[in-house]
N, C-alpha and C positions, 0 to 999 in steps of 0.2 A: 504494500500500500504506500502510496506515495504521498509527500507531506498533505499535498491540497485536499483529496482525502480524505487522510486523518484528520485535517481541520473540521469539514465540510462535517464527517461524523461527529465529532465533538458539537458543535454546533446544534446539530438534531440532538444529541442529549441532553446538552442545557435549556434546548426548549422541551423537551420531555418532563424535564424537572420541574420547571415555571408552570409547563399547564398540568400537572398531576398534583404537584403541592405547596405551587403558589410560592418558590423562592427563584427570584431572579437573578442567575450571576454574569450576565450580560455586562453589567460595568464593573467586573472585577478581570484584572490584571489576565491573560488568558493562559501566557508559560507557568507563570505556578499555581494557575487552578487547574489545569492539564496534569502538571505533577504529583499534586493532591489526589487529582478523580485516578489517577492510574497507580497511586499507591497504594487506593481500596481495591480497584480493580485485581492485583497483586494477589490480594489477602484472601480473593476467592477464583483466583488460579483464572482471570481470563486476561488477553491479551487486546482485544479488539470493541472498542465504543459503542459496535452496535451488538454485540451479545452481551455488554453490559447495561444495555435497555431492555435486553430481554429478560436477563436474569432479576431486573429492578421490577418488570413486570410478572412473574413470577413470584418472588422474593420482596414483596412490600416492605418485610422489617428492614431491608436493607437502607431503605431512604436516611434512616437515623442515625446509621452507620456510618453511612457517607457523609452527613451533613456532619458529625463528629471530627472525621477527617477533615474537611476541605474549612469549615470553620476553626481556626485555628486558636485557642483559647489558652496563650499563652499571657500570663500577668504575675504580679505578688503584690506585697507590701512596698511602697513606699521602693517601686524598683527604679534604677537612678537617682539614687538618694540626694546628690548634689540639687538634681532640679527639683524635688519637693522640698528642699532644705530652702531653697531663693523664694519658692510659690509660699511656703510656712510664713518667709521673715517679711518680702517685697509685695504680693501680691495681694496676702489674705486680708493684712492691715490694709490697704485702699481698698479693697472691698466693703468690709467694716465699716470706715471712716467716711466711705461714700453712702450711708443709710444713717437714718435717725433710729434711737434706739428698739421704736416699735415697728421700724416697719421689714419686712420679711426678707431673709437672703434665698437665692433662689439655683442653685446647681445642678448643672447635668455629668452625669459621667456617661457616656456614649459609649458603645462595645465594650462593657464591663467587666463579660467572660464570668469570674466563677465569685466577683463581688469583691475583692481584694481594694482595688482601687477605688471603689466607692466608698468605705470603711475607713479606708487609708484617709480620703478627706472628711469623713466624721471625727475622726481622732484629732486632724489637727484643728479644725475650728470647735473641737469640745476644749482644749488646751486653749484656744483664743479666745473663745466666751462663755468656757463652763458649760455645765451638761445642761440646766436649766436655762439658759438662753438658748443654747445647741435645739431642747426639744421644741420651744418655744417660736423660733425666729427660723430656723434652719429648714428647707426642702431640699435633698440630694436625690436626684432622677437619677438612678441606674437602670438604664436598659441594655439590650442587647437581643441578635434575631437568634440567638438560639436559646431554646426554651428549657432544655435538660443543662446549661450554664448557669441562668437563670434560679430552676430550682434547686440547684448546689449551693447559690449566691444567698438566698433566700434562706437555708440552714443555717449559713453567717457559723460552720464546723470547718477548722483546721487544725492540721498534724501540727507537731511543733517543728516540723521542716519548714513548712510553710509560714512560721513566724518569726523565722532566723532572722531578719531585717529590721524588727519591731526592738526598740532599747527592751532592757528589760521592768525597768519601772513601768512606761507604756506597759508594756504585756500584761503586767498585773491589772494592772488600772481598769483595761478595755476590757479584759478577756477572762473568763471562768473554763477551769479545768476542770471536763468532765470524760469518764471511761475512758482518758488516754486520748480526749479531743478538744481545741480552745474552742470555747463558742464564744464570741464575740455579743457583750452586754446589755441587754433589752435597755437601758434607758438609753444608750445613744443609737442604739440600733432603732428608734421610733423616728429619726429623722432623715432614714433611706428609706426610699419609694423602691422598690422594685418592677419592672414591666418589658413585655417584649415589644420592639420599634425597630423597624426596616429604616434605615437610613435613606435607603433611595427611594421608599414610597411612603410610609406616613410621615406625617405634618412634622416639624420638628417643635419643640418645648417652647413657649419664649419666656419673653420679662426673663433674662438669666445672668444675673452678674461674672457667674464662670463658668466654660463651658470646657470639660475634660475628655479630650478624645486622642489617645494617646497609641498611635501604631496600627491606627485599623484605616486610614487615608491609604496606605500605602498599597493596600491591597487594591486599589480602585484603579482602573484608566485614570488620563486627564481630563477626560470630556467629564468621568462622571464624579472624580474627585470637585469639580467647576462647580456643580449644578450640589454636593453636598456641603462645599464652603458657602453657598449663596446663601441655603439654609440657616448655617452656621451664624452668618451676618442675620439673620431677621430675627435666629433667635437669641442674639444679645442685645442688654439694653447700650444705650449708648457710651457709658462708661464700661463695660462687661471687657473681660480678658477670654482669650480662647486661650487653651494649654493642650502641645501636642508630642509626638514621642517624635524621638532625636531622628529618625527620618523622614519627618515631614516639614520642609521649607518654608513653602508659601511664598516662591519665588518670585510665580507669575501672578499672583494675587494682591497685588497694591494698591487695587482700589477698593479693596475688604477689607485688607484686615496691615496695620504697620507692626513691625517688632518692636516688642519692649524688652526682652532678653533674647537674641538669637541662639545663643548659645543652650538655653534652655529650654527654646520653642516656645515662648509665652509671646502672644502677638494680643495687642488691642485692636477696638473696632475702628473701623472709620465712617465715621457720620455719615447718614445718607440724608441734608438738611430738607427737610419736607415743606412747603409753602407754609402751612398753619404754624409750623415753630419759625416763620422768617418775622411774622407780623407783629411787632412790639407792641405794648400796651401803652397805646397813647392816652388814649384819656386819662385825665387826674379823679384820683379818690371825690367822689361828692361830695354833699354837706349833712348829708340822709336823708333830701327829700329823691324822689324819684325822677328823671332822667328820660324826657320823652325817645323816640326812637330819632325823630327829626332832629333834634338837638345833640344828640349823642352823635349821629351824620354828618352836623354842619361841625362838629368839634373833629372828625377824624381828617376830613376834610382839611378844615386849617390846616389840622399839623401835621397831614402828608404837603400842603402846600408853602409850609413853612421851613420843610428839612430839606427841601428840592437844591438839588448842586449850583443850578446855575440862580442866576437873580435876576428877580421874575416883580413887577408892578401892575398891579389892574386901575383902570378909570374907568370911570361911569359917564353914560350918555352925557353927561353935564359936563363934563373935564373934572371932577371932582376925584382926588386919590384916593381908594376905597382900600387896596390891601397892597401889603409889601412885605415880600419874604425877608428871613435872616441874614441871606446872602445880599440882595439888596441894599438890608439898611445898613451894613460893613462896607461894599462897596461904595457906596455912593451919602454917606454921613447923615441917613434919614432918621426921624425920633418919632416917637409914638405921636408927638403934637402933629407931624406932615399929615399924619392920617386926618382925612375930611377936607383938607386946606383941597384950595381949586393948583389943579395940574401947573397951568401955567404961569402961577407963582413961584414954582421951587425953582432953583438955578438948573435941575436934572429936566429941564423941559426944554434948554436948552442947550446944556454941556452935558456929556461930550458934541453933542448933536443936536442940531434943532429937529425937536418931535411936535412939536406941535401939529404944523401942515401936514406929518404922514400921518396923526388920527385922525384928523378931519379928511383925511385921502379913505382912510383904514373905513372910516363910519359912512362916507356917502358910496365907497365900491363893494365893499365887504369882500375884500379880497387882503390879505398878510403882504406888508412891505419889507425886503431886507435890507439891511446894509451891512455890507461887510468890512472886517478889521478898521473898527473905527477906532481913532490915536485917541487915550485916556489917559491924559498925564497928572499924576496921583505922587505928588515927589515926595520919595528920588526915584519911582518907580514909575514909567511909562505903558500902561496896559494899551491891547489892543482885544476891542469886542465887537463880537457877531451881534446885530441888532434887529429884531425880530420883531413886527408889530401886529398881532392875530387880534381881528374879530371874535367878539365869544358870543355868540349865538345859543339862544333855549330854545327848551322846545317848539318845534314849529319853523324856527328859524328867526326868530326873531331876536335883532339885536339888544343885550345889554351893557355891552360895553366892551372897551380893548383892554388886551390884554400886551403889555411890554418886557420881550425877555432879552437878555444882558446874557452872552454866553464867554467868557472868559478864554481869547484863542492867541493870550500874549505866546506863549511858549511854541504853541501851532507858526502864529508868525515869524518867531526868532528861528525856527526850523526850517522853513524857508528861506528867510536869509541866510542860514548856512548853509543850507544846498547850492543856492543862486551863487553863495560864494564858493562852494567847491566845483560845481559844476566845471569852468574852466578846468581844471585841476583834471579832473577825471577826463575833459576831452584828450588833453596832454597824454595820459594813462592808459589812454583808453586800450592799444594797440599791445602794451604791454600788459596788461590786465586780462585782455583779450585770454593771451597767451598762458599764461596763467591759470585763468579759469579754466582752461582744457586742460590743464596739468591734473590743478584740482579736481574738479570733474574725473579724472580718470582714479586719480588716488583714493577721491572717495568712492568711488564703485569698487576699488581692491580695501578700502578700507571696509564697506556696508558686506562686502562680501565674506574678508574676515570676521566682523561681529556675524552674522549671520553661521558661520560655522561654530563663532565661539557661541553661540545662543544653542544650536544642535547638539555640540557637544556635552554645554551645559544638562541639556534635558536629559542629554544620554546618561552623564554623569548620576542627573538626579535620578531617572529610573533605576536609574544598575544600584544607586544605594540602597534605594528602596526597593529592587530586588533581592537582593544579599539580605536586607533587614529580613524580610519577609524567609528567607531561606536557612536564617538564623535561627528563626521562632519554631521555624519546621525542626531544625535539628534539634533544639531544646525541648521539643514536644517529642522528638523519634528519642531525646536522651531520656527524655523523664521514663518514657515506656521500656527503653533495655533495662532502666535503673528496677523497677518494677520489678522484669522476665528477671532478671541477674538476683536481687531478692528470693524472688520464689526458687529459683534453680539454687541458691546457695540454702536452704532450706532443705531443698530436698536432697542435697548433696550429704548434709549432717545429717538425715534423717539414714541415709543408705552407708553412710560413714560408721555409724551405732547401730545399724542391724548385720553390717561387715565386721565390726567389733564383739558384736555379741555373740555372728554367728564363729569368731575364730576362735571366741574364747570355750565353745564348746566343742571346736574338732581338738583343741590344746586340751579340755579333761580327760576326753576319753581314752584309755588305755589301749585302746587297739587303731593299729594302724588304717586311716584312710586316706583314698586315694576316688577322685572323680572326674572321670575322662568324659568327651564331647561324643557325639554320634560317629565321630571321625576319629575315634582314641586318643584324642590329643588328651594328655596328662593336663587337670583346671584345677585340681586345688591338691595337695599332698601335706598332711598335717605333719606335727611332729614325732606322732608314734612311728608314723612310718620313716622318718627320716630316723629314729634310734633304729629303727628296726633292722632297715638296709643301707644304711650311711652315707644317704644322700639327700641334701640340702633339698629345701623347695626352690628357689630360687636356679637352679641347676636341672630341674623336673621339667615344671610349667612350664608348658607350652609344646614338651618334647611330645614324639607319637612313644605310649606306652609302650608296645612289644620290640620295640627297640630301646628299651632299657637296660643297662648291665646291671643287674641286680643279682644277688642270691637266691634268687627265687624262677623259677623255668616258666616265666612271662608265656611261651608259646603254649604252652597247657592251658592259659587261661584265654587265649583266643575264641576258640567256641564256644565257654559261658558266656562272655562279655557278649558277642554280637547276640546270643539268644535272647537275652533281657533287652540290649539297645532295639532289639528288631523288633520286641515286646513279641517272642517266641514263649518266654518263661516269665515269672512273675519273682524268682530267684533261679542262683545256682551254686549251691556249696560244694567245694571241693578243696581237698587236703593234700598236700603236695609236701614233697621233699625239699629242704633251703636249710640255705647256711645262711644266719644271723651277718651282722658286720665285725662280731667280735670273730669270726671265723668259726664259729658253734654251729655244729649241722644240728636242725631242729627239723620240727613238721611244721606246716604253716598250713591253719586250715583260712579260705579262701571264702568270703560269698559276697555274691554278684549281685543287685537287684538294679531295677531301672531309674533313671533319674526323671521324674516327672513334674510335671505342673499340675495348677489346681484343675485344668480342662483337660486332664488326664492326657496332655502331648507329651512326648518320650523324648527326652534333651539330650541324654548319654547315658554314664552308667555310675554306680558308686560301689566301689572295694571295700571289702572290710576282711584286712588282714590280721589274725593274731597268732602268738604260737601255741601251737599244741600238743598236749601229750597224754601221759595214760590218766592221771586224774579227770582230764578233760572228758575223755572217751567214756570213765565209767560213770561220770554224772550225765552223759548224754544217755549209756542205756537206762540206767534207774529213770529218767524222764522217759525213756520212751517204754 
């Protein structure tokens, strides 16, 4: 099968998955959820993605299996203790100090896994405001999509492996020791939520001062990492911190979220300023009477028309001066008394400009007259202003009066005379500038071209960290399971160690030589009677074929007992044979044979039982018989 293929199949099983039970891992990273789904796949001997849909379709229980694997629910306490040691001292106090005493702090811990990390920040704001503020003030969301992490997090039970990280004072404080388990202590434990939450489809939490999502971004593409940072931003308040595990950036994310410790991955929000927070409260406090809606109008009114940049005069049909802005009365030396006085008394009716004849132009056409950069000399400073004379028309179109605005374009002008005066300068230039510019021009296309590779690389960089992270958590999860297997095998290692022990210490009582050979007469165990007996070591035996032993004893005589019983011919076979001991002593050696079996009555080899014999031996066998 060739790679495309194997995509293509992979593909039909992750929608397999999505439409049977509803988990979608479309925006997750696709080489290591490839090497996750084929590690299960492993575990039940197939090779190929589409008989692993059939076997899922067969095999229901498996879905939980798999989701076991491919979610990877690697966490502890308090793990990089550096960065929860900066969030304890830098972050938790602004958080704090950003609420008044009653009103509520609000946290999420996002892909929780087995609840470590959730706990982990109960502990430190119980230490920052005591358990009674803690139960009081405190909401910590821990969710996460897997539902069997979930209800392990929810036990709030751990080994004391699992609390190696926690000082030991803490340990006491939080946690009760019970049957050889910590269980983490009902009164702060009232201030974690528990819940399952698909990060890429339900809603996210909001109103959240800090939002903890440490190592589970990595596992996303970029399109869908986007679209869960986006989340991220709605659901912090505006002062809110996100905190994230040491490979995740937020490179490309600068207009969500700025770093406050890079080094620790704690980023704050960036304001998304919304029209109804732009609108300042102009109106002033009342006196207590109430406040018609028309009045309240003509006050917002004024003082948007009073804080206007440029400086702005209205007259009324009469010439009388009716209003003047802030900017106005600075520029032009006007006082509350000008207000009502008739227009073409104040010196501004005339200087900088005679206005008079463009209102009365403005009032008989109803059309705005301009003039532009007109010389304002205001010493030691000489302005130059746009002069702008508009009709203001009501409804209907009826006139009530002009409007005169003052647009300040000193700087505008002095910007022009410095062009007008470099102008020349650049003609001179021009040819060599020319030149130039195509140098540039070319440089920066090898320059935009270099950032653009360093921007690739950068990404590359960032994935591959954030691959490695991820490939890391896997080994810690494949280490924690050998650590498991390696327990239980060292368990049963001592267990087979003390039944090897017990069973040597009973072939060493017995007084008569044994000897237990394979189906194959390979010598497997030779105790010590038999090595006094024929003066030969075990160690020098085992393993050898029996009837090619040098012994004092005529091994070939005992060929056709032995396969009788091995062949489960006979159920024994005793026989008495002539030998000479090791001390060089000719004896009798009586011999018997039976089969060596298991509890399913299968025939393994055989077992000897040699010892020596003579006349007292013989006449207590006939008195038995």
């Amino acid at each position: 099968m060739n790679d495309v293929e194997k995509q293509q199949q992979f593909e039909t099983l992750l929608e397999f998955v999505k439409q049977n039970r509803g988990f979608d891992f479309s925006g997750y990273k696709h080489p290591g959820l490839m090497r996750r789904v084929e590690k299960r796949m492993q575990a039940v001997s197939l090779t190929n993605f589409g008989d692993y849909i059939d076997y899922l379709e067969v095999h229901p229980e498996e879905f939980a299996l798999l989701f076991n694997t491919v979610l990877i629910n690697v966490t502890s306490f308090f793990r990089e203790p550096l960065a929860w040691e900066y969030l304890a001292n830098e972050i938790l106090p602004q958080v704090i100090n950003n609420k008044t005493d009653n009103q509520p702090i609000r946290i999420w811990s996002a892909g929780c896994a087995s609840g470590e990390e959730a706990y982990t920040l109960a502990i430190l704001l119980a230490e920052a405001l005591g358990i009674e503020q803690l139960q009081r003030r405190v909401k910590i969301y821990a969710t996460d999509v897997d539902e069997e992490a979930l209800a392990h997090a929810r036990q709030a039970s751990y080994s004391a492996k699992d609390l190696e990280a926690i000082a030991p004072l803490l340990r006491e404080k939080y946690f009760e020791l019970t049957a050889n388990r910590y269980v983490f202590r009902n009164d702060p434990r009232r201030a974690v939520i528990f819940g399952r939450h698909d990060l890429l489809q339900d809603a996210p939490i909001s109103r959240l001062d800090l939002l903890v999502c440490r190592n589970t971004l990595m596992y996303f593409n970029a399109e869908t990492q986007s679209r869960v940072l986006s989340r991220f931003h709605f659901a912090l308040s505006e002062s809110g911190f996100l905190f994230l595990g040491k490979a995740e950036m937020l490179l490309t994310h600068a207009n969500l979220f700025t770093p406050g410790n890079l080094k620790f991955r704690i980023f704050s929000k960036v304001p998304q300023v919304a029209l109804r927070n732009q609108l300042p409260m102009l109106v002033p406090p009342g006196n207590g009477e109430s406040m018609t809606a028309f009045s309240r109008y003509v006050r917002l009114r004024e003082a948007a028309f009073d804080t206007t940049l440029a400086a702005q005069i209205v007259v009324d049909l009469s010439g009388t001066l009716i209003l003047t802005n802030e900017q106005a009365r600075t520029l032009f030396a006007l006082t509350p008394k000008d207000i009502g006085r008739p227009f073409h008394d104040l010196e501004l009716s005339y200087r900088p400009i005679e206005l008079r004849a463009p209102i009365e132009e403005v009032m008989t056409n109803r059309r705005p007259v301009n003039f532009r950069e007109v010389e304002w000399n205001t010493q030691p400073q000489l302005h130059y202003l746009d002069i702008q004379v508009v009709p203001l028309l009501h409804n209907g179109g009826a006139l009530v009066g002009v409007s005169i605005n003052f647009s300040d374009v000193t700087r505008y002008h002095r910007l022009q005379e410095e062009l007008q005066r470099s102008h020349q300068e650049l003609e001179t230039a021009y040819e060599e500038l020319q030149s130039t510019n195509e140098e540039l021009e070319t440089t920066n296309e090898e320059l935009q071209s270099t950032v653009e590779e360093l921007e690739t690389t950068n990404e590359e960089l960032q994935s591959t960290n954030e691959e490695m992270e991820t490939m890391n958590e896997e080994l810690q999860s494949t280490n924690e399971e050998l650590q498991a297997a390696n327990e239980e095998l060292r368990q049963r290692t001592d267990e087979l160690n003390r039944t090897n022990g017990f069973l040597a210490s009973i072939l060493t009582s017995l007084r008569i030589g044994v000897v237990v050979v394979d189906r194959n007469l390979s010598v497997q165990i030779w105790n010590r009677c038999a090595e006094d007996l024929w003066g030969l070591r075990a160690d020098e035996v085992v393993g050898q074929f029996f009837l090619n032993l040098e012994i004092g004893l005529s091994v070939e005589q005992l060929k056709a007992p032995i396969r009788s019983v091995v062949n489960n011919e006979a159920e024994s076979q005793d026989i008495i044979l002539e030998a000479v001991n090791r001390r060089g002593k000719a004896i009798q050696c009586r011999v018997t044979c039976v089969p060596l079996s298991s509890t399913n009555k299968e025939i393994h080899g055989g077992v000897l039982l040699m010892e020596e014999w003579n006349e007292a031996h013989l006449r207590k066998d006939e008195n038995n018989n």
